[in-house]
PyMOL commands that place a pseudoatom at each C-alpha (Angstrom):
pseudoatom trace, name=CA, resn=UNK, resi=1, chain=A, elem=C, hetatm=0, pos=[14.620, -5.200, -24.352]
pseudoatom trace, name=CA, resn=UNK, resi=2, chain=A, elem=C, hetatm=0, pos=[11.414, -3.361, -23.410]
pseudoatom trace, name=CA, resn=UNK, resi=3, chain=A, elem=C, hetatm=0, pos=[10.783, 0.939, -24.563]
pseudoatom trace, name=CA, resn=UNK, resi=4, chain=A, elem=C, hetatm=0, pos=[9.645, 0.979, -21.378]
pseudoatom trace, name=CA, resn=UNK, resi=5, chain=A, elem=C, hetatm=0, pos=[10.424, 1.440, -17.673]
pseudoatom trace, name=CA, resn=UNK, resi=6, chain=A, elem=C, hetatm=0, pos=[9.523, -0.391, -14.570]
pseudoatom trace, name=CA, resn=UNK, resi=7, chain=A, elem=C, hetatm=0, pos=[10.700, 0.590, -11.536]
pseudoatom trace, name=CA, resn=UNK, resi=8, chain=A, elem=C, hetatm=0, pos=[9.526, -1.016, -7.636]
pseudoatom trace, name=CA, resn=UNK, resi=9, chain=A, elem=C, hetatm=0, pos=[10.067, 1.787, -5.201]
pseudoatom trace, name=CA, resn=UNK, resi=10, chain=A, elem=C, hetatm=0, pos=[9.694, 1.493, -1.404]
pseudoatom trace, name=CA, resn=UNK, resi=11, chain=A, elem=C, hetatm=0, pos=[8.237, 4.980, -0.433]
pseudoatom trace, name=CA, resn=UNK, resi=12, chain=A, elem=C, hetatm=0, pos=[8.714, 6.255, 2.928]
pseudoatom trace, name=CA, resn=UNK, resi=13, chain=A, elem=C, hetatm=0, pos=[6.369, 7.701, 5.449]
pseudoatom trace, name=CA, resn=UNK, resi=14, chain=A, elem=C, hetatm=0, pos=[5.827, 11.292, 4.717]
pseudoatom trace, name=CA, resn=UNK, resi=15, chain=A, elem=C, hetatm=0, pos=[6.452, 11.215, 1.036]
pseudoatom trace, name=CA, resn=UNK, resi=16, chain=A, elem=C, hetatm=0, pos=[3.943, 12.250, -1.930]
pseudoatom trace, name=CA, resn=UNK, resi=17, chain=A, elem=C, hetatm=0, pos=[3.488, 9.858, -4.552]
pseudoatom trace, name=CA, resn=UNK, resi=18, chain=A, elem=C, hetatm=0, pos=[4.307, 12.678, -7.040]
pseudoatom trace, name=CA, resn=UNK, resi=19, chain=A, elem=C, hetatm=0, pos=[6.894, 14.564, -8.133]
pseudoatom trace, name=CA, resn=UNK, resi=20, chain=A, elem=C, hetatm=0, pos=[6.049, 17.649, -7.267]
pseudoatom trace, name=CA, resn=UNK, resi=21, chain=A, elem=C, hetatm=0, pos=[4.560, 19.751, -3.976]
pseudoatom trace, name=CA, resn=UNK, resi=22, chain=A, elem=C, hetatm=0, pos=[4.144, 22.365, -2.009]
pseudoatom trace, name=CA, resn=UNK, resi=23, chain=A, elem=C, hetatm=0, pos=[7.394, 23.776, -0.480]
pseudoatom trace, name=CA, resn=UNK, resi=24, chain=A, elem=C, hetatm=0, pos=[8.128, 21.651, 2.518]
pseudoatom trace, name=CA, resn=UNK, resi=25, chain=A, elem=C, hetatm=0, pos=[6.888, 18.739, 1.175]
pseudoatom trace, name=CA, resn=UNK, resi=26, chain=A, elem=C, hetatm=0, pos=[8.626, 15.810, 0.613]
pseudoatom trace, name=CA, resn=UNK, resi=27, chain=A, elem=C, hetatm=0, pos=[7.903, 13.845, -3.045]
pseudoatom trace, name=CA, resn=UNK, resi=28, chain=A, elem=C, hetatm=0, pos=[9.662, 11.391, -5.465]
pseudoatom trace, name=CA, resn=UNK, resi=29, chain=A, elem=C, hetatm=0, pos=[11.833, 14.062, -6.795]
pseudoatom trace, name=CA, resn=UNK, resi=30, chain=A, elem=C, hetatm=0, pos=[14.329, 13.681, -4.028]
pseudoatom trace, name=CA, resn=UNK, resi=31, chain=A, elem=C, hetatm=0, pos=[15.003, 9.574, -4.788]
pseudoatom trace, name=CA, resn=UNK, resi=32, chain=A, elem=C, hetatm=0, pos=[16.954, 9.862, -8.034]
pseudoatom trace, name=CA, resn=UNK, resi=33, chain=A, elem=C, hetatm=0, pos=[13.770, 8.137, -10.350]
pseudoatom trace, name=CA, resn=UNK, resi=34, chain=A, elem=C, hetatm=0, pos=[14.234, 7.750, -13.839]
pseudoatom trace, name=CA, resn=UNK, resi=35, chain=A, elem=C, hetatm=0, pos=[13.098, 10.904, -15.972]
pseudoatom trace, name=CA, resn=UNK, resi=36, chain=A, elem=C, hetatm=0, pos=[9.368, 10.065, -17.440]
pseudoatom trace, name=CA, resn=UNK, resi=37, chain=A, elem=C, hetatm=0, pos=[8.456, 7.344, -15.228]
pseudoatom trace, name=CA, resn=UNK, resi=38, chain=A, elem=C, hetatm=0, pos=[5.030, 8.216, -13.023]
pseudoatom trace, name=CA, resn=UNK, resi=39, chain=A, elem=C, hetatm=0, pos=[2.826, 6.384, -10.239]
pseudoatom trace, name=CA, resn=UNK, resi=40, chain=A, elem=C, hetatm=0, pos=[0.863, 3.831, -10.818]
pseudoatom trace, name=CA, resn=UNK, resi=41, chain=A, elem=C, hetatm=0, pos=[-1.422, 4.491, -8.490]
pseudoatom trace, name=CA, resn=UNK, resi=42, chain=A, elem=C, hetatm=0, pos=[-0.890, 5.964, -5.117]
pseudoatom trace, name=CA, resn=UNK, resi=43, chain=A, elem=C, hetatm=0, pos=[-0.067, 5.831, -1.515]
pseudoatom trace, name=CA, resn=UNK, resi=44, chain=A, elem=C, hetatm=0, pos=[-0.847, 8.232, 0.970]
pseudoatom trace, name=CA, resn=UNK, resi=45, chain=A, elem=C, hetatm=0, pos=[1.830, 10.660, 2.318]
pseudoatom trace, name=CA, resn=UNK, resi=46, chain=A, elem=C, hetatm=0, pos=[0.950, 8.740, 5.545]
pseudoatom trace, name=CA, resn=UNK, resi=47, chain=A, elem=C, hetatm=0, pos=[1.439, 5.110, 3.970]
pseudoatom trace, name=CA, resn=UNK, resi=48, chain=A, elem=C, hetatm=0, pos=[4.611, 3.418, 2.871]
pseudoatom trace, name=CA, resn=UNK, resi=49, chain=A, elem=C, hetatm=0, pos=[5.921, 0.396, 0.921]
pseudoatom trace, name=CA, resn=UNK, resi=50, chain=A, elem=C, hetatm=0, pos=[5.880, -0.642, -2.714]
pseudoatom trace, name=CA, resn=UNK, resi=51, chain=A, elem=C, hetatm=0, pos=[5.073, 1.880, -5.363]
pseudoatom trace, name=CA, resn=UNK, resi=52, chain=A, elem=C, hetatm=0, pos=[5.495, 0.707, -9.257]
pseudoatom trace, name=CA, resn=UNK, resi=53, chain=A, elem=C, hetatm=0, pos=[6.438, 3.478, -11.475]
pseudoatom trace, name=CA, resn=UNK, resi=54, chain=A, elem=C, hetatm=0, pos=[6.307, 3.389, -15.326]
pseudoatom trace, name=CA, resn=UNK, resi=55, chain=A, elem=C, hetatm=0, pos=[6.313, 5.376, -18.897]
pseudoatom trace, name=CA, resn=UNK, resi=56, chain=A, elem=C, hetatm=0, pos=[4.246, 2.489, -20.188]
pseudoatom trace, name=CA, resn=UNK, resi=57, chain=A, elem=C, hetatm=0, pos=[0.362, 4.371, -19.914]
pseudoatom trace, name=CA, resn=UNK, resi=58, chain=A, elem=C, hetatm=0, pos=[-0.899, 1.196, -21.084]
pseudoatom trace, name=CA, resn=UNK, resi=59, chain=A, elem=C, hetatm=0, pos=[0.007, -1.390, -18.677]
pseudoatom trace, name=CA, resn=UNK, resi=60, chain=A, elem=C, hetatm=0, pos=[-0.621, 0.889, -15.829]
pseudoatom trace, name=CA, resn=UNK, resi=61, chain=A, elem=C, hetatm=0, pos=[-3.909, 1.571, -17.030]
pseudoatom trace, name=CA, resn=UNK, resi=62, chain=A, elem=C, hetatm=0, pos=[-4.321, -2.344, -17.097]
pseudoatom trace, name=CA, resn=UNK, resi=63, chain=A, elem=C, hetatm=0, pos=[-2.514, -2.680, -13.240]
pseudoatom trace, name=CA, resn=UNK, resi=64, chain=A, elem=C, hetatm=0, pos=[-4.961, -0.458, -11.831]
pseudoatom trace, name=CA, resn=UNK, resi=65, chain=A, elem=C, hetatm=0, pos=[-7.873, -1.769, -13.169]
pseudoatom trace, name=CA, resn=UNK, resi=66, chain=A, elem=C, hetatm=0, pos=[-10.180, -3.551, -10.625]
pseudoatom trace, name=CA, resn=UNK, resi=67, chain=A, elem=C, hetatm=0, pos=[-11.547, -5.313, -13.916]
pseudoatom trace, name=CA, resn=UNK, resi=68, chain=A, elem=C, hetatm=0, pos=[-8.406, -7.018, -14.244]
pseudoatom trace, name=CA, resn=UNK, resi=69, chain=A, elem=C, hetatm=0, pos=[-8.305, -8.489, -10.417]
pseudoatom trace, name=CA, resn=UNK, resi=70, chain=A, elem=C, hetatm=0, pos=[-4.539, -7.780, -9.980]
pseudoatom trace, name=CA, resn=UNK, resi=71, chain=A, elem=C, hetatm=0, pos=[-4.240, -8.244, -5.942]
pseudoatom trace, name=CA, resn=UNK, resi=72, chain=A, elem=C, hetatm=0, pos=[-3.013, -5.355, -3.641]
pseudoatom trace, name=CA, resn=UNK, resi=73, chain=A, elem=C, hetatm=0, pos=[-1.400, -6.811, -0.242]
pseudoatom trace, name=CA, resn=UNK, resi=74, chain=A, elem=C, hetatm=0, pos=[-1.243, -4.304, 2.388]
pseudoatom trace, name=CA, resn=UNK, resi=75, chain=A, elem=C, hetatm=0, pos=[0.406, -5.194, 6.276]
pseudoatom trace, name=CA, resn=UNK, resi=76, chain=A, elem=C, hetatm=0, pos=[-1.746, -2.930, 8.421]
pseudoatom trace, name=CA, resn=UNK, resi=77, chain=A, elem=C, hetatm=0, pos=[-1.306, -2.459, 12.094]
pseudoatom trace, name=CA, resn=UNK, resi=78, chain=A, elem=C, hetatm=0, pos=[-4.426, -1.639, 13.582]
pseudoatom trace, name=CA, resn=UNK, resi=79, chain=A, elem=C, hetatm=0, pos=[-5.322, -0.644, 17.443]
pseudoatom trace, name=CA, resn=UNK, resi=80, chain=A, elem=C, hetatm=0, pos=[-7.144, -3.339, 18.932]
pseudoatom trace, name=CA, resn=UNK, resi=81, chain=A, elem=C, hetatm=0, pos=[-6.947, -7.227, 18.087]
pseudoatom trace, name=CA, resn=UNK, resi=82, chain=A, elem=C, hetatm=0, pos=[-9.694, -7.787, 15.323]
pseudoatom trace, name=CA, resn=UNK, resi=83, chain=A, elem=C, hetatm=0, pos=[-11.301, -11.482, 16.329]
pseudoatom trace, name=CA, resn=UNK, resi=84, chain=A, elem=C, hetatm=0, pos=[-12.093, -13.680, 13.574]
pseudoatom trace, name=CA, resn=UNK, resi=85, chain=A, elem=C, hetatm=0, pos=[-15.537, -11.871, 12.830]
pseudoatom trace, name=CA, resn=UNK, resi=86, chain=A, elem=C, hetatm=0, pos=[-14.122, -8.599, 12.653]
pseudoatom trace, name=CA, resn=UNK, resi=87, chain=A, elem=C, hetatm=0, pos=[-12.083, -10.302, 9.533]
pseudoatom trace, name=CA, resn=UNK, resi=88, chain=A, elem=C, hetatm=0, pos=[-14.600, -11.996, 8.468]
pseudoatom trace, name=CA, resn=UNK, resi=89, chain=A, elem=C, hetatm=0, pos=[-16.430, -8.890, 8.137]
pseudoatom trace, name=CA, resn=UNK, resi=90, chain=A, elem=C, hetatm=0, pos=[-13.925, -7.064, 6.261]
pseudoatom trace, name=CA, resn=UNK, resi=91, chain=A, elem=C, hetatm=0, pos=[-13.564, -9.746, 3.938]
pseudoatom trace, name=CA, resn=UNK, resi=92, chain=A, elem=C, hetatm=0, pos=[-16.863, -9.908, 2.849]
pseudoatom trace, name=CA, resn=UNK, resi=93, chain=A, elem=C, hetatm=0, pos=[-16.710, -6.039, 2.260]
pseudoatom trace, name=CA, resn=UNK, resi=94, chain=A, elem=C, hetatm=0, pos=[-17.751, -2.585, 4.510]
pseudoatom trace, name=CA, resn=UNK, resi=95, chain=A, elem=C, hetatm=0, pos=[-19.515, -0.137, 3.695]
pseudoatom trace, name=CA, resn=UNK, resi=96, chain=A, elem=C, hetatm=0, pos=[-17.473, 3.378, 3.316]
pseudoatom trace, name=CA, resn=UNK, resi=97, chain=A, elem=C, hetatm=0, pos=[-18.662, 6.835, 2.596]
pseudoatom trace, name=CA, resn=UNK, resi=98, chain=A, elem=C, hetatm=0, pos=[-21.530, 5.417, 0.546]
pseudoatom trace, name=CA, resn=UNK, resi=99, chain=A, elem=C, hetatm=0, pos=[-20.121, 2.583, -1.260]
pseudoatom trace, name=CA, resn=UNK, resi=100, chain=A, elem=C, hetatm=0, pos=[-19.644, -0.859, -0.388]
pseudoatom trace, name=CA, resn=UNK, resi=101, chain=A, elem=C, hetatm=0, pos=[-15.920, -3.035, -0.549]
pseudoatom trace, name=CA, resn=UNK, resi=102, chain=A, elem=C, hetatm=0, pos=[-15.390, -5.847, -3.323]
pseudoatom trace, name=CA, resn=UNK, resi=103, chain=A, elem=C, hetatm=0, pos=[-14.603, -8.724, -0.970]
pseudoatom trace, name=CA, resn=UNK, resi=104, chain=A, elem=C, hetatm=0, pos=[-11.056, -9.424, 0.063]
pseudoatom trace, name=CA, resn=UNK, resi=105, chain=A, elem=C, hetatm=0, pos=[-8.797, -11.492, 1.992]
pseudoatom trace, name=CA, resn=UNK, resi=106, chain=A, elem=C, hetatm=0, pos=[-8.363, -10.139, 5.610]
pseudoatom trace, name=CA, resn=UNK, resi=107, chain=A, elem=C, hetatm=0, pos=[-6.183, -12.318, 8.070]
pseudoatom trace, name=CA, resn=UNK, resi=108, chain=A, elem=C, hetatm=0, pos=[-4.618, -11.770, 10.937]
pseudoatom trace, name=CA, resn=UNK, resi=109, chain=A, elem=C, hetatm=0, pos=[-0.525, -11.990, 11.994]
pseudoatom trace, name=CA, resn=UNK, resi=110, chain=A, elem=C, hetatm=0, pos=[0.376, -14.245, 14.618]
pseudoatom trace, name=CA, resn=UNK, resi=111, chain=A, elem=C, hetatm=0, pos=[3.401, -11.895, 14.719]
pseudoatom trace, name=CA, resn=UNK, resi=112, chain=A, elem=C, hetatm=0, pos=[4.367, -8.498, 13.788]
pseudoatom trace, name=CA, resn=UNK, resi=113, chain=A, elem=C, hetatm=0, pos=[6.481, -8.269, 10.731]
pseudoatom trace, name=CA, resn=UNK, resi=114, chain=A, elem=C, hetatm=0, pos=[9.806, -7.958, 9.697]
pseudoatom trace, name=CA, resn=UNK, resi=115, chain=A, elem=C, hetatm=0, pos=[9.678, -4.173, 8.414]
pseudoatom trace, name=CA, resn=UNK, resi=116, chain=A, elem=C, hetatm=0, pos=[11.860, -1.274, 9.278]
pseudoatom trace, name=CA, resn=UNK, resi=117, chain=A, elem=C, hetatm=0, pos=[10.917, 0.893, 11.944]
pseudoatom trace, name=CA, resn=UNK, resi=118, chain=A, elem=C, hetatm=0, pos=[8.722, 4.047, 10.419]
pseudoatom trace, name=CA, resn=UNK, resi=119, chain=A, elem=C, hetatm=0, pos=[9.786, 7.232, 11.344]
pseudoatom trace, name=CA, resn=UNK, resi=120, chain=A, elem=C, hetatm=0, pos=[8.798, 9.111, 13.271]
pseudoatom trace, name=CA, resn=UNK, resi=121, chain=A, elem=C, hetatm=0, pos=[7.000, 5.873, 14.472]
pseudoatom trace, name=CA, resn=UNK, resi=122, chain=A, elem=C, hetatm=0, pos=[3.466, 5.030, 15.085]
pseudoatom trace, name=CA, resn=UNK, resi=123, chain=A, elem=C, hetatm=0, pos=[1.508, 6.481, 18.335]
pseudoatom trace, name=CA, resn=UNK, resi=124, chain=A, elem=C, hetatm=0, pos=[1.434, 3.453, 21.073]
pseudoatom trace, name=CA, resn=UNK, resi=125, chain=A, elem=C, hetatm=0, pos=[-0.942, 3.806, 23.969]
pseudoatom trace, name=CA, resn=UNK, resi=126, chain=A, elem=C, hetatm=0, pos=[-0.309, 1.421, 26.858]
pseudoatom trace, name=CA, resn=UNK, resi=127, chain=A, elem=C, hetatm=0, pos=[-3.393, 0.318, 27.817]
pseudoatom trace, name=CA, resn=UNK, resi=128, chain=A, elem=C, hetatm=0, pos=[-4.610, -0.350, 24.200]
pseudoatom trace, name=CA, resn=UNK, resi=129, chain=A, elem=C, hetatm=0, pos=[-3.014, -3.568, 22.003]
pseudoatom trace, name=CA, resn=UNK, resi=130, chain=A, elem=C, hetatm=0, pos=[-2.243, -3.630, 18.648]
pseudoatom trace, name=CA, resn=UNK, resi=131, chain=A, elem=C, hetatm=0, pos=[-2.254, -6.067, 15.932]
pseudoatom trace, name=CA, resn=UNK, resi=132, chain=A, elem=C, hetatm=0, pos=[-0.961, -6.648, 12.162]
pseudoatom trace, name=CA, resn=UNK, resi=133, chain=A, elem=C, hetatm=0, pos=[-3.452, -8.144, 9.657]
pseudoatom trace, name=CA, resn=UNK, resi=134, chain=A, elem=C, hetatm=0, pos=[-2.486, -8.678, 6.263]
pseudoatom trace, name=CA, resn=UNK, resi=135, chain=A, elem=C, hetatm=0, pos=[-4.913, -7.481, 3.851]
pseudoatom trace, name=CA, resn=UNK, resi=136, chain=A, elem=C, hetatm=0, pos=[-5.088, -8.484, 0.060]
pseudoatom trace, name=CA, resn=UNK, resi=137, chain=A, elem=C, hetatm=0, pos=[-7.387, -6.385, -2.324]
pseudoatom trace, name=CA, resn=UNK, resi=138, chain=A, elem=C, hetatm=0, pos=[-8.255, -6.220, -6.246]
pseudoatom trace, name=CA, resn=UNK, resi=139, chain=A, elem=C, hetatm=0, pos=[-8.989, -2.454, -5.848]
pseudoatom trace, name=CA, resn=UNK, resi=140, chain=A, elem=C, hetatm=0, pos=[-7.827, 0.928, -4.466]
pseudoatom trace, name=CA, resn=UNK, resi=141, chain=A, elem=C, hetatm=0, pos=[-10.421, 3.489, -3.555]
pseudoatom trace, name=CA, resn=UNK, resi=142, chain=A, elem=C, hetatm=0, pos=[-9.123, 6.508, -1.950]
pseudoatom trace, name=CA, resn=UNK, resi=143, chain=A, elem=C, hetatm=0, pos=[-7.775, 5.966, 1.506]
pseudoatom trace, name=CA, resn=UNK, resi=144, chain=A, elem=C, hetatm=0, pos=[-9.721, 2.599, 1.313]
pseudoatom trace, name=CA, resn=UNK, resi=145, chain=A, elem=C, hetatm=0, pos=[-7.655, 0.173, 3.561]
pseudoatom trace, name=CA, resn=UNK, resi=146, chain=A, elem=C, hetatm=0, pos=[-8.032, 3.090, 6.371]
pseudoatom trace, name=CA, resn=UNK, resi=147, chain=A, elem=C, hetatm=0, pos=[-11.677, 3.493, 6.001]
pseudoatom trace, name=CA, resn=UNK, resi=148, chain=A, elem=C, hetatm=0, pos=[-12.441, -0.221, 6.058]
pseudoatom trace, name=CA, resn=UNK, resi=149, chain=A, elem=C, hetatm=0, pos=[-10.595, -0.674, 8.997]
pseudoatom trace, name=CA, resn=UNK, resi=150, chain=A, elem=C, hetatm=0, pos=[-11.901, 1.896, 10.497]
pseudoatom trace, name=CA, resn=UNK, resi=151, chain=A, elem=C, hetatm=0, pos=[-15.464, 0.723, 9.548]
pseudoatom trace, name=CA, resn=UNK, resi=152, chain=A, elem=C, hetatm=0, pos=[-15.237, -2.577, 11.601]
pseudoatom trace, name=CA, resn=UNK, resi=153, chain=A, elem=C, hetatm=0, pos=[-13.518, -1.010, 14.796]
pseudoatom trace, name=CA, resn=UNK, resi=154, chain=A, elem=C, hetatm=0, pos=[-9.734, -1.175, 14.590]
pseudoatom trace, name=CA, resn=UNK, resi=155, chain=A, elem=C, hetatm=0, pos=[-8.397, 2.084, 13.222]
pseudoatom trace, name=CA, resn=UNK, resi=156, chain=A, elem=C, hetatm=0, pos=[-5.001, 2.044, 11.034]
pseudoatom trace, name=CA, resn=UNK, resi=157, chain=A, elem=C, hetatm=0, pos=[-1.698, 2.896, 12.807]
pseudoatom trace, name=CA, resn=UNK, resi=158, chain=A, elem=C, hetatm=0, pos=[0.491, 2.203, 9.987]
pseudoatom trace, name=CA, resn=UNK, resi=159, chain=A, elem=C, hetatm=0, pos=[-0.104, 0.749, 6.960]
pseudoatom trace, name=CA, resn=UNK, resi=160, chain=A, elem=C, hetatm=0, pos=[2.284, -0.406, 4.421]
pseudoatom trace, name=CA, resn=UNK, resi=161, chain=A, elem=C, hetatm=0, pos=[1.562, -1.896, 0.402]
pseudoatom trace, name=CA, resn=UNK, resi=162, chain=A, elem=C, hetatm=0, pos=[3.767, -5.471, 0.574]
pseudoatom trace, name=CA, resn=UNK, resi=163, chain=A, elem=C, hetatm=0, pos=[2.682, -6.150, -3.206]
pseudoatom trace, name=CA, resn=UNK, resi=164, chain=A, elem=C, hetatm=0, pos=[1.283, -5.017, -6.010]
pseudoatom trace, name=CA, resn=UNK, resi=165, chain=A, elem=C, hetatm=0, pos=[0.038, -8.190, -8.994]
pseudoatom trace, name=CA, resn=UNK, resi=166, chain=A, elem=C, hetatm=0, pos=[3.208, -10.383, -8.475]
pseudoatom trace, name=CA, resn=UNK, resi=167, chain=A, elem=C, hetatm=0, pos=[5.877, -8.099, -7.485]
pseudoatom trace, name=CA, resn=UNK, resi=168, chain=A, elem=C, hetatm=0, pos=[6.699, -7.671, -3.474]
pseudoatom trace, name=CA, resn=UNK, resi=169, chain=A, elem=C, hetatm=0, pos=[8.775, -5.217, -1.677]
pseudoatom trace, name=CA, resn=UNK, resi=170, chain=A, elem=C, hetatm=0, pos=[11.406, -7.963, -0.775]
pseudoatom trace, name=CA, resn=UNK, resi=171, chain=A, elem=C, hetatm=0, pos=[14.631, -6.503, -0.287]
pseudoatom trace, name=CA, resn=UNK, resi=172, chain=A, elem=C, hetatm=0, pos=[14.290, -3.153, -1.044]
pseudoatom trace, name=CA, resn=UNK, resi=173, chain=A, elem=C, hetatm=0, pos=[14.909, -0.710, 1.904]
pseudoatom trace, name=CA, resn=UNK, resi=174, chain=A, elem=C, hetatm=0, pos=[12.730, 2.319, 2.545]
pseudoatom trace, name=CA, resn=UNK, resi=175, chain=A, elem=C, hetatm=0, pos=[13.345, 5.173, -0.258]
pseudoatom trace, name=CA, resn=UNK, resi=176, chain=A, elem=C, hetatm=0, pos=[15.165, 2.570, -2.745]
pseudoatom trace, name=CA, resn=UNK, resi=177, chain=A, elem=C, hetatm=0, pos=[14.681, 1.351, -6.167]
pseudoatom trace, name=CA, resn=UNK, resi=178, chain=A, elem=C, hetatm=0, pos=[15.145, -0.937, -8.758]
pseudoatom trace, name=CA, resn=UNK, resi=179, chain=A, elem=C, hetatm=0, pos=[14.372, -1.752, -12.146]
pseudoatom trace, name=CA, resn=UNK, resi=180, chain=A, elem=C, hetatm=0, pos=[12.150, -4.524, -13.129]
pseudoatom trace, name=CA, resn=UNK, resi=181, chain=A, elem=C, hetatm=0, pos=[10.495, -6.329, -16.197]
pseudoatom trace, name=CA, resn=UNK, resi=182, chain=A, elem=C, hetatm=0, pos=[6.728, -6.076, -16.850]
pseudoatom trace, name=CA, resn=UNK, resi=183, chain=A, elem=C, hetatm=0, pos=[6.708, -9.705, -16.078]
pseudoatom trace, name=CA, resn=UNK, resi=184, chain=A, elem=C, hetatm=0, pos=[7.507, -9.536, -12.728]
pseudoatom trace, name=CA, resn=UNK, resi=185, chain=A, elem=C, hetatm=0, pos=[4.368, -7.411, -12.107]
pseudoatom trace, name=CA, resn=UNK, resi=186, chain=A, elem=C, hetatm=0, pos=[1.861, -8.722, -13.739]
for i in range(1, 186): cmd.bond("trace and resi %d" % i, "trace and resi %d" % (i + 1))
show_as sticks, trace
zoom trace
């Protein structure tokens, strides 16, 4: 048996990626986490999905490590419907705030997934579409699926981390978690 924990969270909308905030704010503290564990990495109070939490420095260190190439998949619905060289052009990497994206995988969804609803839930306008595209990264700059969205035309409505290395969000609801082995992740 491992020293260590590993825990796969699904964090909801609205919720730090800490344990701690300003009063008001919601964080991990109200989900009944494991004492020691922290974020590996982050998700913005405005994104949801998977978050992996551990006491193991080390391997965290290693997960978030662009070096390493361990793949970030993100669902992102987007307003507008991106045509094949709008994902083409995010694949091959934007430009944002000065620096320019590592290439990813960018594809479209012939249909919108199978998530919960977010609450509250996204803005709709009538007369604008949406879409879902699935997008699969090896890094994580600040508010970087946003920007490079953003960059080609289609800004993010919600966006929501599906997997991180080899473990996926599969059914765990939003605000529950579970404990896993480091070899599920990486």
């Amino acid at each position: 048996m491992s020293r260590f924990r590993y825990i796969a969270f699904h964090k909801p909308y609205g919720v730090l990626s800490q344990f701690t905030g300003e009063a008001g704010q919601r964080t991990l503290a109200e989900f009944g986490l494991p004492a020691g564990v922290y974020a590996a990495g982050r998700l913005d109070k405005d994104s949801e999905g998977l978050l992996v939490l551990s006491d193991d420095g080390p391997f965290i260190k290693r997960l978030l490590d662009p070096d390493h190439g361990h793949a970030r998949s993100y669902l992102v619905q987007v307003e507008g419907v991106p045509a094949l060289s709008d994902l083409k052009l995010l694949s091959s990497g934007v430009t944002i705030k000065g620096y320019r994206t590592k290439p990813c995988q960018a594809e479209l969804l012939k249909e919108a997934p199978d998530v919960e609803a977010r609450i509250p839930p996204i803005r709709e306008r009538k007369a604008i579409p949406t879409a879902w595209i699935r997008i699969t990264l090896n890094e994580g700059k600040n508010r970087q699926v946003r920007r490079m969205t953003a960059a080609v035309g289609f800004p993010t409505l919600r966006l929501l981390r599906e997997r991180m290395g080899k473990l996926g969000l599969t059914g765990l609801t939003q605000g529950c978690w579970r404990e896993v082995r480091r070899q599920d992740i990486l």
